[in-house]
C-alpha positions in Angstrom: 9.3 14.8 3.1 9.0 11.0 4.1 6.2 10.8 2.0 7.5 11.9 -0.8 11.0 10.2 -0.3 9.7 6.9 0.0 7.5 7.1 -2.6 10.4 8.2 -5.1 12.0 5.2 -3.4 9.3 3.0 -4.3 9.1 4.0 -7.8 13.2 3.1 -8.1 12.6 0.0 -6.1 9.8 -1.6 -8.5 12.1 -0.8 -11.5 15.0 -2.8 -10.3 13.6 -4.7 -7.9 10.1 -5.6 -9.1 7.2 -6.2 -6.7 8.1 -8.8 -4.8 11.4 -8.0 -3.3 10.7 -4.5 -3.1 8.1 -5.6 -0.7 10.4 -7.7 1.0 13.3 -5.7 1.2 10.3 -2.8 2.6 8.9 -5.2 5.3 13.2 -6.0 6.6 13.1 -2.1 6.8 10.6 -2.2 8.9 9.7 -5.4 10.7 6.7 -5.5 12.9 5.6 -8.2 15.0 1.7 -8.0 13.2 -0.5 -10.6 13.0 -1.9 -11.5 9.9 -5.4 -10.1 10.5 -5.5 -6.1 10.2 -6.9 -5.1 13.2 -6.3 -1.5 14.1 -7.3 0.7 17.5 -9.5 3.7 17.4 -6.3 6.0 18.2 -3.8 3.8 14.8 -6.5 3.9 12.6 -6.7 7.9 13.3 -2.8 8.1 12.8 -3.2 5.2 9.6 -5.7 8.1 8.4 -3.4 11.6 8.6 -0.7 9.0 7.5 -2.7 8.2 4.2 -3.8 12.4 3.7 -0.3 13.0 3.7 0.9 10.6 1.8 -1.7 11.4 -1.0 -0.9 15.2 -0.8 3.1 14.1 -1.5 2.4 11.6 -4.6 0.1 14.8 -6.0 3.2 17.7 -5.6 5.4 14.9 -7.6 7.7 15.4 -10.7 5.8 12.5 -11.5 2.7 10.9 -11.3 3.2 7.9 -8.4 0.5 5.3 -9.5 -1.5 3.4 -7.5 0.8 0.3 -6.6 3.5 2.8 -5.9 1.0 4.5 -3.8 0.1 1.8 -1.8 3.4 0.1 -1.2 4.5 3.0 0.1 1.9 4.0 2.5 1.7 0.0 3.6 5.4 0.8 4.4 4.7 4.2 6.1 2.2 2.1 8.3 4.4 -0.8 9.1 7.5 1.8 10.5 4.8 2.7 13.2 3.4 -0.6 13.8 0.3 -0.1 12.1 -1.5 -3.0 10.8 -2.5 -3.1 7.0 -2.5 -4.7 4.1 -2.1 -4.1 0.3 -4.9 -5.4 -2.2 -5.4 -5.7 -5.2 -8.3 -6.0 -7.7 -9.0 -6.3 -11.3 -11.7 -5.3 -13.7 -12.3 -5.8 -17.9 -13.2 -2.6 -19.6 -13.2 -2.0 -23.0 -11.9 -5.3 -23.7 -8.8 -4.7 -21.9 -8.0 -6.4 -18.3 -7.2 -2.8 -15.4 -5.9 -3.6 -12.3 -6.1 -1.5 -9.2 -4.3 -1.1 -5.7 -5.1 -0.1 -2.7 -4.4 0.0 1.2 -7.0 -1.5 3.9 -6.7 -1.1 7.9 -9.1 -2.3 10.0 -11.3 -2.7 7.6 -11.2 0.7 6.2 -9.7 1.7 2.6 -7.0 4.4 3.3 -6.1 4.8 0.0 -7.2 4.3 -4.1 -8.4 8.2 -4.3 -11.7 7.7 -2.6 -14.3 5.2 -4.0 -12.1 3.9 -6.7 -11.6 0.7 -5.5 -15.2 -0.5 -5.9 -14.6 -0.5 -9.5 -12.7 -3.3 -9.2 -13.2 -7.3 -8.1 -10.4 -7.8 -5.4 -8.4 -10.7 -5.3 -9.8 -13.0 -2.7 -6.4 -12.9 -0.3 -4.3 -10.0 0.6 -1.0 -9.8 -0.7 1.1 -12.0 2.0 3.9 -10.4 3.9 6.6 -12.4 1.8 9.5 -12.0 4.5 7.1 -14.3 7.0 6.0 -16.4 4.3 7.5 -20.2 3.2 7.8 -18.7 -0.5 
């Protein structure tokens, strides 16, 4: 039920909010004192992994279909309430002479989201999306 409340939550929140202060007004929600590199024990990157399964099976049993972004702002927010280290990235690729971009959630290293291998499709940004409420912008 979190799941799938925060990720109708999320879809509201980029409407009116747009990316930027929904992230912000997520990370208030849920402060953490995490450093800026995601480093994640043996026993979080478990819980960041069952986290991520469930999270997935919500944004599938949907009204509608969550996409990636929403997807990963939301499980970067389901992480952060239990002091979980991670971080949102995002990548981009030309096909068919069209620009795609594509989300995802890393943790320790490890992709916890994008439905598997999708995010090798596409050439990430070189810098993780910054945790605005710490930043000076």
């Amino acid at each position: 039920m979190e799941s799938a409340a925060s990720l109708l939550a999320t879809w509201a929140g980029l409407r009116l909010l747009g990316f930027r202060r929904w992230k912000r007004l997520l990370g208030w929600l849920a402060p953490t004192g995490q450093t800026a590199e995601c480093a994640a024990t043996a026993e979080q990157l478990s819980l960041a992994r069952l986290i991520a399964k469930r999270e997935e099976s919500a944004a599938r049993h949907l009204f509608y279909q969550a996409n990636c972004l929403e997807q990963s702002l939301t499980l970067w927010w389901l992480l952060r309430l239990r002091s979980i280290a991670s971080e949102i990235r995002i990548g981009g690729r030309k096909s068919e002479d069209r620009f795609e971009a594509h989300a995802w959630v890393e943790c320790g290293g490890e992709v916890l989201s994008s439905g598997g291998e999708g995010h090798l499709h596409f050439a990430p940004f070189d810098e993780p999306i910054p945790d605005w409420e710490t930043s000076a912008h």
